[in-house]
C-alpha positions as CSV (number, residue, x, y, z in Angstrom):
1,X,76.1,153.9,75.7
2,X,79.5,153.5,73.4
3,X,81.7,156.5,72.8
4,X,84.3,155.9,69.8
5,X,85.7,159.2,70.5
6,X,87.2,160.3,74.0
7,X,83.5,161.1,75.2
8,X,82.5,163.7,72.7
9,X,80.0,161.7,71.5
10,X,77.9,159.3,72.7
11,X,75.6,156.5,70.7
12,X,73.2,154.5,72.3
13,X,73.6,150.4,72.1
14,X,70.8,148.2,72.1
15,X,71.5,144.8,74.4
16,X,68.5,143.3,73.4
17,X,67.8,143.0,77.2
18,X,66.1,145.6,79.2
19,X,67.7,145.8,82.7
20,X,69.3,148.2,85.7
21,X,72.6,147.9,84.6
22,X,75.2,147.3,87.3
23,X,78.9,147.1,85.4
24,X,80.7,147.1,82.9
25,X,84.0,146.2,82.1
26,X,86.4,145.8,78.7
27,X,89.5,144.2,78.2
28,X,90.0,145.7,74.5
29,X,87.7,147.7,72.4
30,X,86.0,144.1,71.1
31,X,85.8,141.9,74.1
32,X,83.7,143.4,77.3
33,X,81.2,141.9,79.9
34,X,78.2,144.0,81.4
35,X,76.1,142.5,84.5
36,X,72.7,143.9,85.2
37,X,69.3,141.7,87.3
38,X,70.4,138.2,87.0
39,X,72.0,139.1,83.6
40,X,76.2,138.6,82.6
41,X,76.3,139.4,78.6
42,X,79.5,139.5,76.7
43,X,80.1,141.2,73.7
44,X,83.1,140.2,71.3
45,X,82.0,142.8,68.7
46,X,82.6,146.3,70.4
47,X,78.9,146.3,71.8
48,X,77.2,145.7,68.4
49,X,76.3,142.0,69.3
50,X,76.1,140.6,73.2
51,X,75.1,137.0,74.5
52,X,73.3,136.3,77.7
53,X,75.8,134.0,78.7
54,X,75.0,133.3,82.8
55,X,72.2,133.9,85.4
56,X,73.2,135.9,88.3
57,X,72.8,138.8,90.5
58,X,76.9,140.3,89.7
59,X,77.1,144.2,90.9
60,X,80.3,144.4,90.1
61,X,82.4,142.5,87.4
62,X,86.4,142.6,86.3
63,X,88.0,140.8,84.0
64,X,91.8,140.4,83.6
65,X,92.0,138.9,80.1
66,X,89.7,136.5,78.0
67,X,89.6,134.2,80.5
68,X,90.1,135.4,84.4
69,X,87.2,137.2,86.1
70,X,85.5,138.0,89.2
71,X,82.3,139.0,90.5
72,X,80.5,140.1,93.7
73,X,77.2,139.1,94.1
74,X,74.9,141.1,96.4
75,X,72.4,138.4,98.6
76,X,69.6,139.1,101.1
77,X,70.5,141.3,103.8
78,X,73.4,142.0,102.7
79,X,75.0,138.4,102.8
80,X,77.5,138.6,99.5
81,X,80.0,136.3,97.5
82,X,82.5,136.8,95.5
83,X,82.9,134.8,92.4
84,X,86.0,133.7,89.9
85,X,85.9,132.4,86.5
86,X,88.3,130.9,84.2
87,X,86.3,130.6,81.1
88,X,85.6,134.3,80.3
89,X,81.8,134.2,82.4
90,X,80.4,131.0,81.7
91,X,81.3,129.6,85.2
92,X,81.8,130.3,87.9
93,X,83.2,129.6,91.6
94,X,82.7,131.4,94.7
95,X,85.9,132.2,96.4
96,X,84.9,134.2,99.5
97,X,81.1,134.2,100.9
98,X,80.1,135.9,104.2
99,X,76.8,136.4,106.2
100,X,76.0,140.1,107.0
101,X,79.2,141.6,105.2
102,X,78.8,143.3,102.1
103,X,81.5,143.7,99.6
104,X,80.7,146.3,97.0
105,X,83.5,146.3,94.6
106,X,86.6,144.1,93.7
107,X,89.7,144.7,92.0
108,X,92.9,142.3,90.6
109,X,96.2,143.4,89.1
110,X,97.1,140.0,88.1
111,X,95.8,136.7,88.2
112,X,96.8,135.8,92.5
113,X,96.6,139.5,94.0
114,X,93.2,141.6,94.5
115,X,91.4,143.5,96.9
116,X,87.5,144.2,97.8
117,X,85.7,146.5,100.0
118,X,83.1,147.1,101.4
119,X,80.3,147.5,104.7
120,X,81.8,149.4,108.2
121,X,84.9,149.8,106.1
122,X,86.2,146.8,105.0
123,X,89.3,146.0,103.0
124,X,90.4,142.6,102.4
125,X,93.6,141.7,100.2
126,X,94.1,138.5,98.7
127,X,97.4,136.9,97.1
128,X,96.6,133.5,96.1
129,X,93.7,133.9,93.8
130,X,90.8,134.1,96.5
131,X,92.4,130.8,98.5
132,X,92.9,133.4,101.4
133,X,92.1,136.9,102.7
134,X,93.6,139.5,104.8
135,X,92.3,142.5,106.1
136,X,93.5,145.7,105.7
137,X,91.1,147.2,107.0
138,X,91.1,151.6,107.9
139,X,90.2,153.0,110.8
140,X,86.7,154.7,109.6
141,X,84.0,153.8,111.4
142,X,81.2,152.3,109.8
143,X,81.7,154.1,106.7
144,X,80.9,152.3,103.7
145,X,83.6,151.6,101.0
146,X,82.4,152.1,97.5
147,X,84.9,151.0,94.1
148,X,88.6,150.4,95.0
149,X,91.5,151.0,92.2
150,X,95.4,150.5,92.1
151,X,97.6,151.3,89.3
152,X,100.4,148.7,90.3
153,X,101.5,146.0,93.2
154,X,101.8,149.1,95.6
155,X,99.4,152.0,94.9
156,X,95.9,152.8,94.9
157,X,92.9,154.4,95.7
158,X,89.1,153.7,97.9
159,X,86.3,155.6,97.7
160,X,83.0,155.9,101.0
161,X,80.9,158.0,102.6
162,X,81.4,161.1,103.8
163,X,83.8,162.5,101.3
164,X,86.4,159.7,102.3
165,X,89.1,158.8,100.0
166,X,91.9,157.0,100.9
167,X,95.2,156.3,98.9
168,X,98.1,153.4,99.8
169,X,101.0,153.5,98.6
170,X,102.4,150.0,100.0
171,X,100.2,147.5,98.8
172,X,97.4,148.7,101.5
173,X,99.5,148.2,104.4
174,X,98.1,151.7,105.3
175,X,96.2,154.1,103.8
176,X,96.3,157.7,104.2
177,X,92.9,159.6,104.2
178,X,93.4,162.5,101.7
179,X,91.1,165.7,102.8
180,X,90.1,168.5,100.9
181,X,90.4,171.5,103.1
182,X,89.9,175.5,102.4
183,X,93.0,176.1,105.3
184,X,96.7,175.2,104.7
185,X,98.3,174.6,107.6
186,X,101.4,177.2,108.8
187,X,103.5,174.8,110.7
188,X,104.6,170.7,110.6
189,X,103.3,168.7,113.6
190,X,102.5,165.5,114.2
191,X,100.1,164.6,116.3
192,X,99.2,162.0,119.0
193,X,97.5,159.2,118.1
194,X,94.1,158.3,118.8
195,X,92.8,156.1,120.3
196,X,95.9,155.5,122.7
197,X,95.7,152.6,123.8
198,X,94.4,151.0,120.9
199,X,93.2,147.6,119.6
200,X,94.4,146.9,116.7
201,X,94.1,150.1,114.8
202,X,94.3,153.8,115.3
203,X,94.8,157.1,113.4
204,X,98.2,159.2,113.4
205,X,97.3,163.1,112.5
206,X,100.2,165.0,111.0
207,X,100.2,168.5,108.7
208,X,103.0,170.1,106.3
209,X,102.3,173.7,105.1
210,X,104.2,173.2,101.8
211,X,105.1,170.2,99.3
212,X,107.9,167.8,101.2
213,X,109.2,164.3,101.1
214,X,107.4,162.5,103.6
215,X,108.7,159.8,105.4
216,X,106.5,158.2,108.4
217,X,107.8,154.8,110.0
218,X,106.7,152.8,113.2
219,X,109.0,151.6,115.2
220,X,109.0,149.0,118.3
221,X,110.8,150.2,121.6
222,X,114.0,148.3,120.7
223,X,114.1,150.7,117.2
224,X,113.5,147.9,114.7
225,X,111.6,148.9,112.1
226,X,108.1,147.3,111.6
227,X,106.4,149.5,109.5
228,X,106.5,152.3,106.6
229,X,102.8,154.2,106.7
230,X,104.3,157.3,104.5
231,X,107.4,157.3,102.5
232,X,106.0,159.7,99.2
233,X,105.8,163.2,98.1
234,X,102.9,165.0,99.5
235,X,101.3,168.3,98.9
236,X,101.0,171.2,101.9
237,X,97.7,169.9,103.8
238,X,96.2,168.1,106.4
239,X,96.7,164.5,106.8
240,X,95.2,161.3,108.6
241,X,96.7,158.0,108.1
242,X,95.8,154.4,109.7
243,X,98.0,151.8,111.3
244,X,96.7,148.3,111.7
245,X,99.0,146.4,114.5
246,X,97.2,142.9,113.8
247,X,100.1,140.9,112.6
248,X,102.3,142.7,116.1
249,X,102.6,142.0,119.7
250,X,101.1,143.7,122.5
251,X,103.2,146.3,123.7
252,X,104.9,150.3,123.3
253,X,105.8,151.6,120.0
254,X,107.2,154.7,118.0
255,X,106.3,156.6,115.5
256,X,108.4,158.9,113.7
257,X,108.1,161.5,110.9
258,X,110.5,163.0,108.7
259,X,109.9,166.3,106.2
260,X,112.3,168.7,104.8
261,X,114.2,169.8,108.2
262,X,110.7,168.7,110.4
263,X,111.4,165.1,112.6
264,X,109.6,163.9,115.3
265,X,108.9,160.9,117.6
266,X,105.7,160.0,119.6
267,X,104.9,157.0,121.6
268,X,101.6,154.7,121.0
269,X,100.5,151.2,123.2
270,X,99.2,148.7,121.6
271,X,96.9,146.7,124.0
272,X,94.9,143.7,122.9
């Protein structure tokens, strides 16, 4: 369905193919792509004319401009790929392909840097067009991750189960777990972090009971920096946050936090 108004209104737009639509995604109000069965159309027209124009399972679809675009393809038990064109969805490459992980959505701000997610949690970054991955991965179980979105280099947003939704403001170095709660909390604290030890992730707990510049940093036990989890605004709440020690050495760290006149330090082991 089309809206040519903000929503008010909605028309329905006949594709010419009858299909469980998956996607769809617009670069302008003329040029868009929509994936559905083993269906990638592309419409240059604002919807009024689309072409079949390539056989495949996508679920999820972006495109960056005329040209760049990727897909993720969902294979038997759960076996997935994700896919790049160059050509505006005629063909394509596949760029990432794994047996038994699922991604289940993709997202690029520019040609080189993009991230998916998907199955037990998984976030993966990439900043060379799809040469190479990292993960990023949060501390959530085997929650599933649903769409991802960012609004620049630094911050955005994933969606799972459970009512989870987790923002990063550094580029998905960490991501805080934002919790809708009915009780604001009186005091700050910050709490231990579990699990302690911990291999290579665990969760740091901290509350503020009103709106305060938050600043939460790691540090090693020498007091070099290593990492900024928190350095934002935040509302009075409840907060969870992950920290991924991959890229660090075995070993004792500190973490610090920093809110209107609230500080304090706590010690976490990392043990691989």
């Amino acid at each position: 369905m089309k809206t040519s108004n903000g929503g008010a209104n909605w028309n329905n737009v006949n594709v010419g193919v009858n299909n469980h639509w998956n996607d769809v995604n617009f670069i302008s109000s003329d040029t868009g792509w929509m994936v559905g069965g083993l269906n990638l159309l592309r419409t240059e027209d604002g919807g009024q004319t689309w072409n079949n124009i390539y056989l495949n399972s996508f679920d999820k679809i972006i495109f960056l401009d005329n040209n760049i675009g990727w897909g993720i393809t969902q294979g038997v038990f759960f076996n997935t790929s994700i896919f790049r064109t160059t050509d505006g969805g005629y063909n394509w490459d596949v760029k990432l392909s794994s047996a038994g992980t699922a991604y289940r959505d993709i997202y690029f701000i520019n040609e080189a840097k993009g991230w998916t997610v998907g199955e037990n949690g998984l976030i993966l970054k990439t900043t060379d067009d799809g040469k190479s991955w990292e993960d990023q991965s949060v501390s959530i179980g085997y929650d599933v991750l649903f769409d991802v979105k960012f609004t620049g280099s630094e911050v955005g947003w994933t969606i799972g189960q459970n009512g989870k939704i987790f923002k990063t403001t550094n580029g998905g170095v960490s991501f805080i777990e934002d919790k809708i709660t009915d009780q604001t909390p009186t005091v700050f604290s910050l709490g231990q972090n579990y699990p302690n030890p911990f291999n290579p992730s665990t969760s740091i707990n901290y509350s503020i009971p009103t709106s305060s510049f938050v600043t939460l940093k790691v540090y090693d036990i020498l007091g070099n920096e290593v990492a900024t989890l928190v350095d934002q605004i935040q509302a009075a709440g409840n907060f969870t946050i992950s920290f991924d020690a991959s890229n660090l050495s075995n070993g004792v760290y500190l973490y610090s936090i920093k809110a209107d006149n609230f500080s304090d330090v706590k010690k976490m082991i990392f043990m691989k």
